[in-house]
C-alpha positions in Angstrom: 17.7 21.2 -17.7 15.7 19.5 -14.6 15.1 16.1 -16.4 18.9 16.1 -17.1 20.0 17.6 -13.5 17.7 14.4 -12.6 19.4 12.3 -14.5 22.8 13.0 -12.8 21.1 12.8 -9.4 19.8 9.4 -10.5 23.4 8.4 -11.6 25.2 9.2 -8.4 23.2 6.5 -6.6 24.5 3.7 -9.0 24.3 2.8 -12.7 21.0 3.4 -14.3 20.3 2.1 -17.9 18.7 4.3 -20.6 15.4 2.0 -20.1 15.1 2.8 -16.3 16.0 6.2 -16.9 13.5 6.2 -19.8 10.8 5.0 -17.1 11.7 7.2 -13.9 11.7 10.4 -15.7 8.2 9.2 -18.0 9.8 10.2 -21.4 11.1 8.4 -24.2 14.4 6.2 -24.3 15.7 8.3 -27.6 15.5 11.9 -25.6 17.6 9.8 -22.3 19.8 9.7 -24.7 20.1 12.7 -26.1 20.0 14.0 -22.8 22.9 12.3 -21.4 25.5 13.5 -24.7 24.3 16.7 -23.7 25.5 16.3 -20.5 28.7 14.8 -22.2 29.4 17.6 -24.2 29.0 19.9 -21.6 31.3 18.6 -19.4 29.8 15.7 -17.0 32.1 12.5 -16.9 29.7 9.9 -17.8 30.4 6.5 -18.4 29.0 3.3 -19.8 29.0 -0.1 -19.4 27.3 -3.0 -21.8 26.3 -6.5 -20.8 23.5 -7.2 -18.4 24.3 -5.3 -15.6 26.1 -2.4 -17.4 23.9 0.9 -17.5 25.7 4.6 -17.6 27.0 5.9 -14.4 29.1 8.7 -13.5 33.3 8.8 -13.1 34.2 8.3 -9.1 34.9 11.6 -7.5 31.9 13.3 -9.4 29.5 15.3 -7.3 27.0 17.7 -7.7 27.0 20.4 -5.3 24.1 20.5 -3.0 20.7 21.6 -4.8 17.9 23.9 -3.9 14.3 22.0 -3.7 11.8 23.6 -5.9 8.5 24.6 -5.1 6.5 21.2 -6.2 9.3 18.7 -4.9 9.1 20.8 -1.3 5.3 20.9 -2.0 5.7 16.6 -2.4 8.1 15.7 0.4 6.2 17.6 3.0 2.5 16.5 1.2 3.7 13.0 2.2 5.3 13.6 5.6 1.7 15.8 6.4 0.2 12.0 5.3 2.2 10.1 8.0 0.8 12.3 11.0 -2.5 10.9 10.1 -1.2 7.1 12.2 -1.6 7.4 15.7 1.3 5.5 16.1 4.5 5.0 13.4 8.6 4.6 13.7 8.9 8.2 13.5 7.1 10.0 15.8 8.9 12.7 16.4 11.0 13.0 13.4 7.4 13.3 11.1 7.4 16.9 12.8 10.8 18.6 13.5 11.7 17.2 9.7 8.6 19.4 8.6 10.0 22.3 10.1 13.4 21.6 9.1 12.7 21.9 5.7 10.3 24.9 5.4 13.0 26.7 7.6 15.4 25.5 5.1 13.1 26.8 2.2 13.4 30.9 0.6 11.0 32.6 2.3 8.7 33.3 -1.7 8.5 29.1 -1.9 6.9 28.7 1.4 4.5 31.3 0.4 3.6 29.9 -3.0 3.0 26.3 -1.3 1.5 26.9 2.0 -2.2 27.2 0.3 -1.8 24.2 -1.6 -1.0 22.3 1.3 -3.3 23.3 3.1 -6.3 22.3 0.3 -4.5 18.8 0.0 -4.5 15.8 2.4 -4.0 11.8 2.5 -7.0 10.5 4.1 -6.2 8.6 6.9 -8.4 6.9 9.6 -8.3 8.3 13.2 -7.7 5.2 14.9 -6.6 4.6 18.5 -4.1 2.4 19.2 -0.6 1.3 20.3 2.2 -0.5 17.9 4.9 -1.2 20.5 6.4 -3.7 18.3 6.6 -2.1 14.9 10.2 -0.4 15.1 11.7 -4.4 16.2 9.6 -5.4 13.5 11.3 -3.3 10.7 14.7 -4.7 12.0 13.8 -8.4 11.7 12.0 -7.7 8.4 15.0 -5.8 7.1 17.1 -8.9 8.4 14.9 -11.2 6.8 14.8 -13.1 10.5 12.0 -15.6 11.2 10.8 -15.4 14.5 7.8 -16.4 16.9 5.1 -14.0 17.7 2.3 -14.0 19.6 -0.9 -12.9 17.3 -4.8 -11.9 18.8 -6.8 -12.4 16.1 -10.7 -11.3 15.7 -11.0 -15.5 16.7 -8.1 -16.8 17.8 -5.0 -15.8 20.0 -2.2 -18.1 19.6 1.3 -18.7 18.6 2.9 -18.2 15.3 6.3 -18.6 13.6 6.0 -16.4 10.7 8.7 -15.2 8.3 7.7 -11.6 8.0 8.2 -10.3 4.1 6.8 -6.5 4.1 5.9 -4.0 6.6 3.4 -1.4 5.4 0.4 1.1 6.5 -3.0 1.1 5.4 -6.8 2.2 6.1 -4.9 3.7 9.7 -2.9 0.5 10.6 0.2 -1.1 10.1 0.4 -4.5 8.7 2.8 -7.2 8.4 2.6 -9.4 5.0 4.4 -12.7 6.0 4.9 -16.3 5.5 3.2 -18.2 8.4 5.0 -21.4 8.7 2.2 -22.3 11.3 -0.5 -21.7 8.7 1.6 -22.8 5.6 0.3 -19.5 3.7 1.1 -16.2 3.1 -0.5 -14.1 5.6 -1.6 -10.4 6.0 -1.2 -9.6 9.9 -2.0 -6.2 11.8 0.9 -5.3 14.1 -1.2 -3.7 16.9 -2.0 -7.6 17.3 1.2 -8.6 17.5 2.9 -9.4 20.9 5.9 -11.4 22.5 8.1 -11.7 19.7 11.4 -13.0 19.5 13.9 -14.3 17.1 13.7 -17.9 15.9 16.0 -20.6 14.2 14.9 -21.2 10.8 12.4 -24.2 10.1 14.4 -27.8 8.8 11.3 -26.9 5.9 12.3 -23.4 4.9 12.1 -24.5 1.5 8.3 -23.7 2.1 8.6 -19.9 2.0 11.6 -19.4 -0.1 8.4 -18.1 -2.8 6.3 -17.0 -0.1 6.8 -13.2 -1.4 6.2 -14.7 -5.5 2.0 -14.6 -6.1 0.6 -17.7 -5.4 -2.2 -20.1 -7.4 -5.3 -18.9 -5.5 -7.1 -21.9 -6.9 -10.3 -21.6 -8.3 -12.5 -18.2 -8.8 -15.9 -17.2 -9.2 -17.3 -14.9 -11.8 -18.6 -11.8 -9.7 -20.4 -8.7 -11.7 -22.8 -6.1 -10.0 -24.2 -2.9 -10.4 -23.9 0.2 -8.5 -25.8 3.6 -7.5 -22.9 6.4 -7.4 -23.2 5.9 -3.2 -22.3 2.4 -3.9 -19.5 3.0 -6.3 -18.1 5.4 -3.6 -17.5 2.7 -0.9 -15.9 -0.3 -3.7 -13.6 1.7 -5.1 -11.8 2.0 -1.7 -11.4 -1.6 -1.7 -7.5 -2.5 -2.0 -8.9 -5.8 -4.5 -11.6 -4.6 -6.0 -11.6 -1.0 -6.2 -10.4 -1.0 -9.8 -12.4 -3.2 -11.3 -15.3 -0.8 -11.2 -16.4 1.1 -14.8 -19.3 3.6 -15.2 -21.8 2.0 -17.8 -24.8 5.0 -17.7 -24.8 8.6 -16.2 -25.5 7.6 -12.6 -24.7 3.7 -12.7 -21.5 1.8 -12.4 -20.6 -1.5 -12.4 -18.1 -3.6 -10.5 -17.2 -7.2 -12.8 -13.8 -9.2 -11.2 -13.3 -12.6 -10.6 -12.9 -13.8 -6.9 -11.0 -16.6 -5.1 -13.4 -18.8 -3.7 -11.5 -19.1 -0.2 -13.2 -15.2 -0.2 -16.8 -16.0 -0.7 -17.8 -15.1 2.8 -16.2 -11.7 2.5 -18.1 -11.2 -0.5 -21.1 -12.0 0.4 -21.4 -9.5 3.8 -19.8 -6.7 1.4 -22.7 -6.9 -1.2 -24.6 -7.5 1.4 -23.7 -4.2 3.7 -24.4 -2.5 0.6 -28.0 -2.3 0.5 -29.9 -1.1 -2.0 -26.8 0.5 -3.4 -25.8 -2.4 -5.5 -27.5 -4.7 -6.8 -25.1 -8.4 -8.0 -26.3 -10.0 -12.0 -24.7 -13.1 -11.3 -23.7 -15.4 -9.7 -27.1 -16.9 -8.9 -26.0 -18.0 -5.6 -24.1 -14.8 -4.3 -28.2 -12.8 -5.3 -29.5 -16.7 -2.9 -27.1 -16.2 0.1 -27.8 -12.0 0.3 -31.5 -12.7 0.2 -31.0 -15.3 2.9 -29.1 -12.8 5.1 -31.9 -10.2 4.7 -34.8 -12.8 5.5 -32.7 -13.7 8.4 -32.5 -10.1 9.5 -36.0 -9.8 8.9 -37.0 -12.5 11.4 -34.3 -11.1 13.9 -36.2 -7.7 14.0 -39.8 -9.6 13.8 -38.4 -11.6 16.7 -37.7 -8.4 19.0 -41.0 -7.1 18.3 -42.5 -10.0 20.0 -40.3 -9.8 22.9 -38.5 -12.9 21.9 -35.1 -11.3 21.6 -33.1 -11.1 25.2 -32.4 -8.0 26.3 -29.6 -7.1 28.8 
């Protein structure tokens, strides 16, 4: 009965083919459906539609009354709104808390009881950071909009201007990030929106053919062949990685290994990361990835040598 009262939630939002329904709900396309001449019989004006954009969707003037949450979906929305007060800084500052309270006030009494201790042994791991995102709610607009515009960006090495296009707003590791077409760079770009000042809305470029695949994945040229191994300490700090993180598999009781390839334009990276691990991981090949962490550590080596004969300047 809750996979087919889903069903008729999904439908009121627009047409929905047996395939996507077969996908939201995670069961087969044969019980979809059965499901929906169930609801047929029993009384729910459903209709369908063929061709490429027909689906099933419901007669106009078809409602469902308003529905009570259970205790897992009130357990999910307010598991992911708890999430959101981990950013110092988002769109919603306010609203993340009085819609919290709004809903466990709107909750029976028995429900909050049976999910207060499971919310309180769950939470979304977020970074304390502390920062400012002045820019982030006129950022969502022109993103939404799909405006270009001109912003000024401080960057670890650079502060200049940029006329970006920006594709996707999103939060991550404590920040908020901008993916976007840099017209200024001619790439794809990932920015951080605490960076980002002075913006203001721009005339689209005479060259705008340049990002109309800017949001499509891109040739990242050639690759390198990366495969190490890991102590469990090790494992524990690649698996966060957003590009890397899943291509780690355990290969012994207490020994893991991480094997991707890597786009060459990323070697540095690569190299500090193995590097910062230590003893923790320990790279197979390539050859010159093992050369340029052993140069690192011979050049750390001589820094601390250095200091012990006074020949480091201290302030």
């Amino acid at each position: 009965m809750e996979r087919q009262m889903a069903i008729v939630m999904a439908l009121q939002h627009g047409s929905q083919t047996a395939a996507s329904l077969s996908e939201k709900l995670e069961v087969s396309r044969r019980t979809i459906l059965r499901d929906i001449q169930t609801l047929s019989e029993i009384g729910v004006p459903i209709g369908a539609a063929s061709g490429p954009r027909g689906g099933y969707y419901l007669m106009e003037g078809f409602l469902l009354p308003p529905l009570q949450l259970s205790s897992r979906e009130a357990l999910c929305v307010l598991f992911a709104l708890q999430g959101l007060t981990g950013y110092t800084d988002t769109p919603f500052n306010g609203e993340r808390w009085t819609v919290m309270d709004k809903i466990r006030s709107m909750l029976p009494l028995e429900t909050v009881q049976n999910i207060h201790p499971l919310l309180s042994s769950m939470e979304v791991e977020v970074p304390k950071r502390v920062y400012s995102v002045p820019h982030l709610d006129k950022m969502l607009e022109l993103t939404a909009r799909g405006r270009w515009i001109t912003v000024f960006y401080q960057s670890m090495n650079h502060r200049r201007q940029l006329l970006i296009k920006p594709l996707k707003i999103f939060a991550a590791h404590g920040f908020w990030y901008c993916d976007c077409f840099s017209h200024t760079h001619g790439e794809n770009r990932r920015l951080r929106i605490d960076r980002i000042g002075d913006i203001a809305e721009a005339d689209t470029p005479s060259d705008d053919a340049k990002s109309r695949n800017a949001s499509r994945p891109q040739n990242s040229g050639s690759t390198v062949h990366i495969r190490a191994e890991l102590t469990y300490r090790g494992m524990l700090r690649v698996e966060r990685d957003e590009h890397i993180g899943e291509c780690i598999e355990q290969i012994a009781d207490d020994r893991w290994a991480a094997d991707f390839h890597l786009p060459e334009r990323e070697w540095e990276w690569v190299v500090g990361l193995f590097f910062s691990l230590g003893r923790e991981a320990c790279v197979i090949v390539p050859e010159k990835l093992r050369a340029e962490i052993r140069a690192r550590a011979e050049e750390l080596r001589k820094h601390y040598d250095d200091e012990e004969k006074g020949e480091v300047f201290h302030e």
